[in-house]
LUMPA-997967 format. One record per residue (C-alpha): residue number from 1; residue in three letters; x, y, z. Coordinates in steps of 0.1 Angstrom, whole numbers, plus 5000, padded with zeros to 4 digits. Layout:
N
{NUM, ALA, {X, Y, Z}}
...
END
This chain:
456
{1, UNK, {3442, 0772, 3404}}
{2, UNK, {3474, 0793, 3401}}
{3, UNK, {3459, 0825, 3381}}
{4, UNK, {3432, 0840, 3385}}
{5, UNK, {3416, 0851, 3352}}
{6, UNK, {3395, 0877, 3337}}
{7, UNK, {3371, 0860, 3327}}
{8, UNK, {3339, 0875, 3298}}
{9, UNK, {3307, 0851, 3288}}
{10, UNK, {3290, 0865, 3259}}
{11, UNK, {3256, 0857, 3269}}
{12, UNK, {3236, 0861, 3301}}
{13, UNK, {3213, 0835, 3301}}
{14, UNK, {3211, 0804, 3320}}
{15, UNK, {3241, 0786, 3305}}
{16, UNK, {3259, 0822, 3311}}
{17, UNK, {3248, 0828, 3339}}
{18, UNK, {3252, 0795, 3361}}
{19, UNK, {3288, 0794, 3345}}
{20, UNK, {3297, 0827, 3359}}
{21, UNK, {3288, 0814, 3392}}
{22, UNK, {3305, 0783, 3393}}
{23, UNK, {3340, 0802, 3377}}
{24, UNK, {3334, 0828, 3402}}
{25, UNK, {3338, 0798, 3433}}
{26, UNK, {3372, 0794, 3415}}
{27, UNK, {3383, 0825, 3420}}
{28, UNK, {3386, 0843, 3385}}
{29, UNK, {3367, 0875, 3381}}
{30, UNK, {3336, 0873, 3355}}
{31, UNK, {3315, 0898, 3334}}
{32, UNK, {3286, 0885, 3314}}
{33, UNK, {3279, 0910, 3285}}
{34, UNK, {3244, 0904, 3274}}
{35, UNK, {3224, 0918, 3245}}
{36, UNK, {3189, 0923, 3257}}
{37, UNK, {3179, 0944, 3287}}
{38, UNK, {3178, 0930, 3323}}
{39, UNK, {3148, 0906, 3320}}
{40, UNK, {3141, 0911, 3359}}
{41, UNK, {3132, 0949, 3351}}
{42, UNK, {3120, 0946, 3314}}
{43, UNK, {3100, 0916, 3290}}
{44, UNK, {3124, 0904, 3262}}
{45, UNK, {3112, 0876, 3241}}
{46, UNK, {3074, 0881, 3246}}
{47, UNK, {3054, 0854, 3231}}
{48, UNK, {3082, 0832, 3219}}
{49, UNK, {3089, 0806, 3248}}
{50, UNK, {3086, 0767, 3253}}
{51, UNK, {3089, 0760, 3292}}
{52, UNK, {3118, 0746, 3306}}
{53, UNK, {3117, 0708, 3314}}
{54, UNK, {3146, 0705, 3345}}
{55, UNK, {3158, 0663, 3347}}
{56, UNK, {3184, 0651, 3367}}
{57, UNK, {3214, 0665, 3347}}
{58, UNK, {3202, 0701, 3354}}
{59, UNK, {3194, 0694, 3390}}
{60, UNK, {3230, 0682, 3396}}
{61, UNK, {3245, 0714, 3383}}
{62, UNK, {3221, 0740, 3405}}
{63, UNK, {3227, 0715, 3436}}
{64, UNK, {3265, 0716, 3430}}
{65, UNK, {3261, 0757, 3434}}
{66, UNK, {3240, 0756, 3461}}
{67, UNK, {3210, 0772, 3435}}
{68, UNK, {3183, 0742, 3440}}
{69, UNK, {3166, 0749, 3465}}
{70, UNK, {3159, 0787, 3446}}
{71, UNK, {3154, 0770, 3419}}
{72, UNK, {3126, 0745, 3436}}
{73, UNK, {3106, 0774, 3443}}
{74, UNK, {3099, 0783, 3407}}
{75, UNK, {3091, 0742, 3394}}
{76, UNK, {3064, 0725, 3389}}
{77, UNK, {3067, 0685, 3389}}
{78, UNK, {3056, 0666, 3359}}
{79, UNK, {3051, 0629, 3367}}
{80, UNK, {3042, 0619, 3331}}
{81, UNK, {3026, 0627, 3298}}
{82, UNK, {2994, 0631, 3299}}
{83, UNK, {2977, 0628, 3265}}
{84, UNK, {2948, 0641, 3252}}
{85, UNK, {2931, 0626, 3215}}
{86, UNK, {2906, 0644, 3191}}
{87, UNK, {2876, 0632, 3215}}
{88, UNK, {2890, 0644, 3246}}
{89, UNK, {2898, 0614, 3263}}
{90, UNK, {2926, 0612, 3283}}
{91, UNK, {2958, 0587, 3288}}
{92, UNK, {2982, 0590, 3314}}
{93, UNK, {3018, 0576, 3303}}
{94, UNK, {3043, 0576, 3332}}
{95, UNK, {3075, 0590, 3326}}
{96, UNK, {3098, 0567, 3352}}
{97, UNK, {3095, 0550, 3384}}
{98, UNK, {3071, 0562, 3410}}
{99, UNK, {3083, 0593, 3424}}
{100, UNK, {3107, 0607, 3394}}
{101, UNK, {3092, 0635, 3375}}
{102, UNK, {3108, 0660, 3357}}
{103, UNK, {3100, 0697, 3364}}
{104, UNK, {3086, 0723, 3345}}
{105, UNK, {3097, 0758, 3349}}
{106, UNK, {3097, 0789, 3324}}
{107, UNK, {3131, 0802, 3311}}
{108, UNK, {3125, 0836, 3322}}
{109, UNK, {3122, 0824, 3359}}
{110, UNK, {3148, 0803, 3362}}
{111, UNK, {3172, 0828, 3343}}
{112, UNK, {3159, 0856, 3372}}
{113, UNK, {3165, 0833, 3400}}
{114, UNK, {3207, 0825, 3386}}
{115, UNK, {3206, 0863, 3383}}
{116, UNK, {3197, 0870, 3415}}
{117, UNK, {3220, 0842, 3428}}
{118, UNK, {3249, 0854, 3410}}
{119, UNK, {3245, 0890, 3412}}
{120, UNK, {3259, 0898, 3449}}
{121, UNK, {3294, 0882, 3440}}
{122, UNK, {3320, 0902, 3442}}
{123, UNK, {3338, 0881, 3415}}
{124, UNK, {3305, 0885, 3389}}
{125, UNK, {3294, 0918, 3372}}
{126, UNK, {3262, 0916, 3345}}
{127, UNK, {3265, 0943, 3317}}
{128, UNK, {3226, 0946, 3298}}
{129, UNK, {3225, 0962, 3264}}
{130, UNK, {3255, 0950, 3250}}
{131, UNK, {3259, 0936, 3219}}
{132, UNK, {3288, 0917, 3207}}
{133, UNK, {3296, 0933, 3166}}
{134, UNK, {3328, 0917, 3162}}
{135, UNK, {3352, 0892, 3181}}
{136, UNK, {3389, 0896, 3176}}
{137, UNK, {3400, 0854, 3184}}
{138, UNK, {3440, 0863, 3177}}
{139, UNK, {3437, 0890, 3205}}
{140, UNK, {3401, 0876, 3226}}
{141, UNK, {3394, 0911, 3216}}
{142, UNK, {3358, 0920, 3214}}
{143, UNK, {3338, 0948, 3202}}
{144, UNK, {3303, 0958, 3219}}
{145, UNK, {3275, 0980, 3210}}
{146, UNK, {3257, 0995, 3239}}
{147, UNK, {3222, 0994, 3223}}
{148, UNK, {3209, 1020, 3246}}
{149, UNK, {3234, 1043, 3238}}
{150, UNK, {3252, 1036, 3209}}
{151, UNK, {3285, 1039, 3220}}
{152, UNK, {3309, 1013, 3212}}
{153, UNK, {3339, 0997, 3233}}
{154, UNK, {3363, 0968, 3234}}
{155, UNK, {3366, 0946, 3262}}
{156, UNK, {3402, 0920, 3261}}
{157, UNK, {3392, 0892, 3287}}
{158, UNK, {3421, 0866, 3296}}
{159, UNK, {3392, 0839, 3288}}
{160, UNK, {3365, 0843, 3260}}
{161, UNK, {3334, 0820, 3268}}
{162, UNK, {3306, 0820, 3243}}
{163, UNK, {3273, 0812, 3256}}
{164, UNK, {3254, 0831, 3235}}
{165, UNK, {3228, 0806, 3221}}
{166, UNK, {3224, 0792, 3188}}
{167, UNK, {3232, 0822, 3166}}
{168, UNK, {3260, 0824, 3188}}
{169, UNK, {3286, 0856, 3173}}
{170, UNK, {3316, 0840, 3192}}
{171, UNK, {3309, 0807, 3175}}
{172, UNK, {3303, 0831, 3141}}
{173, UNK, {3344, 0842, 3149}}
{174, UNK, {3353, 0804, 3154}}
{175, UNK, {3337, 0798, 3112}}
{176, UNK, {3361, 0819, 3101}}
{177, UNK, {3389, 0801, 3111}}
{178, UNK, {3407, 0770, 3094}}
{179, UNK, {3396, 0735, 3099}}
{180, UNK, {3366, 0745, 3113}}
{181, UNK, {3331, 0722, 3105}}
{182, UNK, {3295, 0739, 3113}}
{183, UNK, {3262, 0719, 3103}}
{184, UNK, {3228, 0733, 3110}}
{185, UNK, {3195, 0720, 3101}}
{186, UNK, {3162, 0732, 3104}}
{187, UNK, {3132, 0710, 3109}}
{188, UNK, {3104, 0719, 3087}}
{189, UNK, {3082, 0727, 3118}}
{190, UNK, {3080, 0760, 3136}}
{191, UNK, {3062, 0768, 3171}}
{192, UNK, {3042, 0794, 3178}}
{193, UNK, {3034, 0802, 3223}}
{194, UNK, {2998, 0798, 3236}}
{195, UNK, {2984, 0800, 3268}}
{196, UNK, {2954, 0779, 3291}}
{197, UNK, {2949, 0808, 3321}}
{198, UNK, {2948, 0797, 3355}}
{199, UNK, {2909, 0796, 3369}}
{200, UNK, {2892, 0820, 3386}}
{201, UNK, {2901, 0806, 3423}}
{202, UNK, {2942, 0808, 3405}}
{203, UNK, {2946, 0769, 3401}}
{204, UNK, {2949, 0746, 3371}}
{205, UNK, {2926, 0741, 3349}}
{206, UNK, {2938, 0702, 3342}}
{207, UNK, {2961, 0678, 3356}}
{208, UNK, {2986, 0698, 3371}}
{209, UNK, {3019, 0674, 3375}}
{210, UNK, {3017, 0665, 3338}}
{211, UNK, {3031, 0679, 3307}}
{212, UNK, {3000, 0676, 3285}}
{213, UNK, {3002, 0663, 3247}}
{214, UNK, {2980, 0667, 3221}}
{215, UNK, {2993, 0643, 3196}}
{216, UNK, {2980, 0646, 3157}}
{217, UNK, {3000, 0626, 3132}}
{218, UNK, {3017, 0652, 3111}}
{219, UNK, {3019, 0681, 3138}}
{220, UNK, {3013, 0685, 3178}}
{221, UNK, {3002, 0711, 3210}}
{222, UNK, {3018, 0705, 3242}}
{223, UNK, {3011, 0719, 3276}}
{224, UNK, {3036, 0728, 3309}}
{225, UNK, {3023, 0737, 3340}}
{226, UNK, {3035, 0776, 3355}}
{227, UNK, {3037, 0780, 3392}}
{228, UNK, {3009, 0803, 3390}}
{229, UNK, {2982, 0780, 3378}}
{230, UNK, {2985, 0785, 3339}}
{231, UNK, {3002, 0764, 3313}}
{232, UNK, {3026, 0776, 3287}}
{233, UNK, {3012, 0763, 3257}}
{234, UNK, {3034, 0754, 3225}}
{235, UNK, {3018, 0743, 3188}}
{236, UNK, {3044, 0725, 3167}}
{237, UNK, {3030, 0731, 3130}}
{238, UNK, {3047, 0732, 3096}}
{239, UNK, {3051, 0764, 3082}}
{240, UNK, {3034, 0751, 3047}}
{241, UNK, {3008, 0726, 3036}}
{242, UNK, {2973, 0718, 3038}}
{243, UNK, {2971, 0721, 3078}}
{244, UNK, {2999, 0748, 3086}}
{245, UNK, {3009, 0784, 3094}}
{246, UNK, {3005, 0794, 3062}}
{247, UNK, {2967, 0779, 3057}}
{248, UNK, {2960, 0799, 3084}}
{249, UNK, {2945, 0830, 3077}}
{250, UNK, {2924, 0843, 3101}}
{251, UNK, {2903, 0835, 3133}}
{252, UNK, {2879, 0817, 3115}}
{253, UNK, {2906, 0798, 3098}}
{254, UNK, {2918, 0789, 3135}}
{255, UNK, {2890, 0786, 3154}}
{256, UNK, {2877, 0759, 3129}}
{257, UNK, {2908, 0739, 3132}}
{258, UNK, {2913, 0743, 3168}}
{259, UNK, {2878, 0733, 3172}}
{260, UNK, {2878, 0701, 3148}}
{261, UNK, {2916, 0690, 3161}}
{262, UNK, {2919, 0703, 3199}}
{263, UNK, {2879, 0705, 3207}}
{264, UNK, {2888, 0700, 3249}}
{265, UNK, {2914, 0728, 3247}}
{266, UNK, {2893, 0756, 3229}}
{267, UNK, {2874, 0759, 3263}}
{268, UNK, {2906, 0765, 3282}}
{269, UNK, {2920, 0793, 3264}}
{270, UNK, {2901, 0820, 3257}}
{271, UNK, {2929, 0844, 3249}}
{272, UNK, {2933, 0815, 3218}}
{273, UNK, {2928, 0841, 3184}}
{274, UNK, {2947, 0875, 3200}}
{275, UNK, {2977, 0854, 3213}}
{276, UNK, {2976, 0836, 3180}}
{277, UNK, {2983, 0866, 3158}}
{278, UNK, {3000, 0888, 3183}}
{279, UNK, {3029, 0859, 3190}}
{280, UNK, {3060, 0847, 3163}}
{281, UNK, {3064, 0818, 3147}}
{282, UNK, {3100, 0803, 3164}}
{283, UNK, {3121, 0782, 3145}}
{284, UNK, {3134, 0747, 3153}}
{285, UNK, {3173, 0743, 3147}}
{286, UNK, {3200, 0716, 3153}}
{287, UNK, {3230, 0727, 3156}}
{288, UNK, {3269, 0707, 3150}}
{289, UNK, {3304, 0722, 3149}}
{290, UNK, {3336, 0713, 3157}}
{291, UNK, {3362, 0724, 3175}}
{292, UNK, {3344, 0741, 3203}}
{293, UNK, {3382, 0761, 3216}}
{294, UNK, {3405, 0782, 3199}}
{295, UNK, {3445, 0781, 3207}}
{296, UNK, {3432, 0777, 3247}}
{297, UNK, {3417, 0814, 3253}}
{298, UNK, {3383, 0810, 3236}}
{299, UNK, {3354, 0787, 3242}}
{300, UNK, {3321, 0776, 3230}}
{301, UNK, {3290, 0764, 3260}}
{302, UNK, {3257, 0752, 3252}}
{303, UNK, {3234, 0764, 3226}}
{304, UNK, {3264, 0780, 3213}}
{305, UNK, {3283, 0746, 3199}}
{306, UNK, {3251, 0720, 3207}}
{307, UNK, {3217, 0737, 3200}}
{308, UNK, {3187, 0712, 3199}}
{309, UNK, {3153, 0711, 3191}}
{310, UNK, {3132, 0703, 3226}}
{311, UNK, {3114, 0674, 3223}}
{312, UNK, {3136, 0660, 3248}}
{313, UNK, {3135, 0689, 3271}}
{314, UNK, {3173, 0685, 3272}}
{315, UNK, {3188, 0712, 3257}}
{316, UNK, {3193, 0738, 3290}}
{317, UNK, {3201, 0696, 3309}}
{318, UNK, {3229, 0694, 3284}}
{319, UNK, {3244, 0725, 3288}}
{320, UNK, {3244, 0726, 3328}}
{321, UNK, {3258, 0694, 3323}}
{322, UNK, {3286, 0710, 3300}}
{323, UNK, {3293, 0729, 3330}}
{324, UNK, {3295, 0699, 3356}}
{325, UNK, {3321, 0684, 3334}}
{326, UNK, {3341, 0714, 3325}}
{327, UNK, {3338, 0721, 3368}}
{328, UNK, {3352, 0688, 3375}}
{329, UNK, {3377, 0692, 3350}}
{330, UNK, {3391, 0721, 3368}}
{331, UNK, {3390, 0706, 3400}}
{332, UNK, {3423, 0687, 3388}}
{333, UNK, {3434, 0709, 3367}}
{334, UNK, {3469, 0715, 3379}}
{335, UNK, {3490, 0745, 3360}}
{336, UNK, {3480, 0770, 3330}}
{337, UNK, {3475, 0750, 3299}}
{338, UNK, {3439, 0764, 3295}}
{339, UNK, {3440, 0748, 3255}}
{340, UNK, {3445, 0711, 3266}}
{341, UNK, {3417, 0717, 3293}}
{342, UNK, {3396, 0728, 3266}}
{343, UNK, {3408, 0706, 3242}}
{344, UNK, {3395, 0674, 3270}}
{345, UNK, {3363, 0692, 3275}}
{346, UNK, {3351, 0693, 3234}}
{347, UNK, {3366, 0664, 3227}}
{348, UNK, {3347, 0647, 3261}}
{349, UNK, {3312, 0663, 3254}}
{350, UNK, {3311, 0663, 3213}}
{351, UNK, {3300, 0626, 3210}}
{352, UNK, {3271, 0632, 3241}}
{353, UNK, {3263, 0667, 3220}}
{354, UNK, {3260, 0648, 3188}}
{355, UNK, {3239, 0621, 3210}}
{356, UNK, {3214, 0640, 3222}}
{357, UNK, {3211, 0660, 3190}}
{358, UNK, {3199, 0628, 3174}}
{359, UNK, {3176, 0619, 3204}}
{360, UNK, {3160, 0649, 3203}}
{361, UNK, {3145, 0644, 3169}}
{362, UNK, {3135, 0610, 3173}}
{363, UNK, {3113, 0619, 3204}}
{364, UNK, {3094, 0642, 3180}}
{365, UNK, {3083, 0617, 3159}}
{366, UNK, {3074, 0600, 3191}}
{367, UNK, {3057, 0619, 3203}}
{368, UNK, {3037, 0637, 3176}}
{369, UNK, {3031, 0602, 3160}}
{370, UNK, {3031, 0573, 3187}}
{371, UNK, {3019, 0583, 3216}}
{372, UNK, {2986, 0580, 3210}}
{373, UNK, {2991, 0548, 3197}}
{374, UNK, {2978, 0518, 3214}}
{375, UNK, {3003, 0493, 3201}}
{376, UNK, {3029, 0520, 3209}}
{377, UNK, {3012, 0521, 3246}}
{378, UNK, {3010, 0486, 3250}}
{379, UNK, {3050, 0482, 3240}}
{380, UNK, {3057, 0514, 3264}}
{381, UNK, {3034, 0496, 3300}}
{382, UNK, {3061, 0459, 3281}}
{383, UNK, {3091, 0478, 3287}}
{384, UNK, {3085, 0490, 3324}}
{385, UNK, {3078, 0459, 3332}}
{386, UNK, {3113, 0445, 3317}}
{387, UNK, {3127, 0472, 3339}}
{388, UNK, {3105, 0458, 3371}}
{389, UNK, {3120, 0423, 3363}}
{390, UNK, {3157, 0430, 3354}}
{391, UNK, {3168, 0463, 3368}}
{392, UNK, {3205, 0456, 3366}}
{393, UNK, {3200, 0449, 3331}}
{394, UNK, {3172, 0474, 3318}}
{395, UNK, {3166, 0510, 3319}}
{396, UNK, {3146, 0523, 3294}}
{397, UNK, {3159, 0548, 3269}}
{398, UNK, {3141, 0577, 3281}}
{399, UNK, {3154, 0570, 3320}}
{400, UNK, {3189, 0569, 3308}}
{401, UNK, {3185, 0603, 3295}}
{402, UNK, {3159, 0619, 3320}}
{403, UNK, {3167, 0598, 3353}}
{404, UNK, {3211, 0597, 3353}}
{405, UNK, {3242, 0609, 3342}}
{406, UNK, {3247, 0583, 3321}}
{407, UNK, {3260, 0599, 3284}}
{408, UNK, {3239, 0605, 3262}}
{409, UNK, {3262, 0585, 3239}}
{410, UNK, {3260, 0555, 3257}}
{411, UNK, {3224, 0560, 3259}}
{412, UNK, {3214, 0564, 3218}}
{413, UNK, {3231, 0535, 3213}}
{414, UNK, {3221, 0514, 3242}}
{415, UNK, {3188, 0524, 3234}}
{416, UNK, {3193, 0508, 3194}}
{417, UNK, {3202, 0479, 3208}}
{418, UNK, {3171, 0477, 3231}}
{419, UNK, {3147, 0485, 3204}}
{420, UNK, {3154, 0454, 3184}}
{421, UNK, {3154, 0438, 3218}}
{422, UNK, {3116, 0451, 3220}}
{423, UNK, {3103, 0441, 3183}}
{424, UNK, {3113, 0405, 3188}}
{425, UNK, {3093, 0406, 3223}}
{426, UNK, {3064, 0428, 3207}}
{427, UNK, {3061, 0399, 3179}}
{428, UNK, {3046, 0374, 3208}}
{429, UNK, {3028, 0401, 3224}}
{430, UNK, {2987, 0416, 3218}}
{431, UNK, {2982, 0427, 3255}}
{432, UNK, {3001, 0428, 3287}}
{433, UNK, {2992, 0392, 3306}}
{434, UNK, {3011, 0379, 3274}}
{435, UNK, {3044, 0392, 3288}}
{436, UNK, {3046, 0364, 3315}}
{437, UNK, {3037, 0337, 3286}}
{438, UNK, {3070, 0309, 3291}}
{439, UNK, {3081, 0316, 3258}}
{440, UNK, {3080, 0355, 3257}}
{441, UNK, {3102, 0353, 3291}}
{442, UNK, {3124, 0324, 3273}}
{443, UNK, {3134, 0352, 3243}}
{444, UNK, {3138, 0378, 3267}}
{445, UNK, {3166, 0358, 3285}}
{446, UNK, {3182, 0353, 3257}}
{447, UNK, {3182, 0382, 3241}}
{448, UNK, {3192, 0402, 3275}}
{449, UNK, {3224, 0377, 3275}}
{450, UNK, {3233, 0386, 3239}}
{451, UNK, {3227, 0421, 3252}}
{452, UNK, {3254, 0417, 3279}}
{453, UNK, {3280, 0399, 3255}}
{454, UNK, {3276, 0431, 3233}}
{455, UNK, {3285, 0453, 3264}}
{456, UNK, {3312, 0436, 3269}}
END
């Protein structure tokens, strides 16, 4: 680096904050302005959370700060789903090979630990209460609120970073501007937070190293384990219709459909009716836009130019990785032409953005629908097996995306093309033994060396 830059991130959550650390190890001097109080000193966001689900990407982003280990401290590992249907009964679905888990950890946690991490730089300074009202792109000139007292100021950074989320007011300055395309959807599901409480003795009241699933057709609860023994519990439920928000009314209203749809988990969480009515109903959104940079001084992170919904539990993986790229970018990045380095990086992550986007809402139909499934089951124990047999050649779509750092590009489609691969087999299939029948393994072969010509 030849300059070192002021550097402001709107936003001082985890994309925020493990970018000021890693900008910070460059040299440049960084102040994350964020709108809500310091978290470590006061609740924000009570009642509207979905835990964390750490993978691979993420993990190679805090280990390349020398966070992990903190990090570690606050996760809990989640070998697999574990699901649970209307009578109770329970199925175990590994989520990789033996020993890979993904790791559950709450967003609040995680953001204290970078906090804390970050904090004694010299090079990084964290200003609470401030809210962005305007952003001035032709100057990187940017107006804040301090909520406490009112008062407003403008900060002038030599480098504007928005990581400010999904309603992201940097990314609102970048709309404004010519040539520039926003899409967002909403899906017609919202989520409301629950909790199962940890027992008496402070340990988990079911399987621990599991993210539990309660898979119903047209709507699903899931279940992440806390380091303290509970489990952040999230409903995913449309907003209208016969079995929604709005048809419920009241406790009795709940209690009688948590009681004819989630009978086991009605024991576990007594807290069920208060935390009910007492919590928000969150919203689900995708988000798509393009450019990410403007004219080299400005530049969109995250949630801020890629939010997903989380039925991938990639959205805070994604935007670590954004940093590991933009990181190695800079660690050749000879000279001062900050607007072709940011001009690489969008044009670099935009396909994997878009990717993952459409991933992400393919694994909710997955998982509220198939899971439970036993044809779906059956084709899920196939596949590991293919992977067993040809592991040069096979890596299931959800490995690609959980278990490396392949993109997420290459991934969605590799995974198309393995999908057909799977209803040919599936055709010649009713239970496992059937996989090693001559003429299943005969298609396989073949298809695997079609699959190989295509990659080529």
């Amino acid at each position: 680096m030849t300059e070192r830059k002021n550097i402001a991130i709107m936003g001082a959550g985890l994309v925020g904050s493990l970018l000021s650390l890693y900008l910070a190890k460059r040299g440049h001097k960084v102040d994350l302005y964020e709108r809500r109080p310091d978290l470590r000193k006061t609740v924000v966001d009570g009642g509207r959370s979905i835990n964390l689900a750490l993978s691979d990407r993420g993990w190679r982003a805090l280990r390349g700060i020398g966070v992990e280990e903190e990090v570690r401290k606050v996760a809990v590992p989640m070998q697999g789903r574990m699901m649970h249907d209307e009578q109770g009964q329970l199925t175990f679905q590994p989520y990789g090979k033996e020993g890979q888990a993904i790791y559950s950890v709450s967003r609040s946690g995680l953001n204290a630990t970078l906090m804390n991490f970050a904090e004694p730089n010299p090079n990084v300074t964290y200003h609470f209460s401030k809210q962005a009202l305007d952003v001035d792109l032709r100057t990187n000139e940017v107006l804040l609120r301090d909520i406490t007292s009112g008062q407003t100021e403008t900060v002038q950074p030599d480098l504007l970073f928005g990581a400010d989320g999904a309603y992201s007011v940097v990314r609102g300055a970048m709309q404004k501007t010519e040539r520039f395309n926003y899409q967002q959807s909403y899906l017609e599901y919202g989520y409301k937070e629950l909790t199962i409480p940890a027992t008496a003795d402070g340990g988990w009241a079911i399987e621990k190293n599991a993210l539990h699933i309660w898979p119903r057709g047209n709507y699903m609860m899931i279940a992440l384990p806390n380091i303290d023994g509970s489990f952040t519990c999230t409903l995913f439920f449309p907003y209208e219709g016969e079995r929604s928000f709005a048809s419920i009314q009241n406790e009795a209203d709940l209690l009688a459909f948590f009681n004819n749809v989630f009978p086991d988990a009605v024991p576990l969480m007594p807290e069920l009716a208060q935390e009910y009515f007492a919590h928000p109903i969150g919203s689900l959104v995708t988000i798509k836009c393009f450019p990410w940079s403007y004219e080299g001084r400005a530049l969109l992170i995250g949630d801020a130019c890629h939010a997903v919904v989380p039925f991938y539990g990639q959205g805070m993986n994604a935007g670590f990785e954004d940093i590991t790229i933009l990181d190695q970018m800079l660690e050749t990045f000879e000279g001062e032409d900050w607007e072709e380095l940011f001009h690489r990086f969008e044009r670099t992550r935009k396909p994997n953005a878009d990717a993952i986007a459409d991933l992400a809402v393919m694994n909710f139909i997955e998982m509220r629908d198939k899971v439970a499934d036993p044809r779906f089951l059956l084709r899920k124990k196939i596949e590991a097996r293919i992977s067993e047999q040809y592991p040069g050649k096979w890596l299931t779509l959800y490995s690609m995306v959980t278990f490396t750092d392949l993109p997420y590009s290459y991934a969605l489609e590799t995974g198309k093309v393995q999908d057909k691969i799977m209803k040919q087999v599936m055709r010649h299939i009713k239970n496992v033994d059937d996989f090693q029948k001559p003429e299943v393994q005969a298609l396989l072969e073949k298809q695997l060396l079609k699959k190989d010509k295509l990659r080529r």
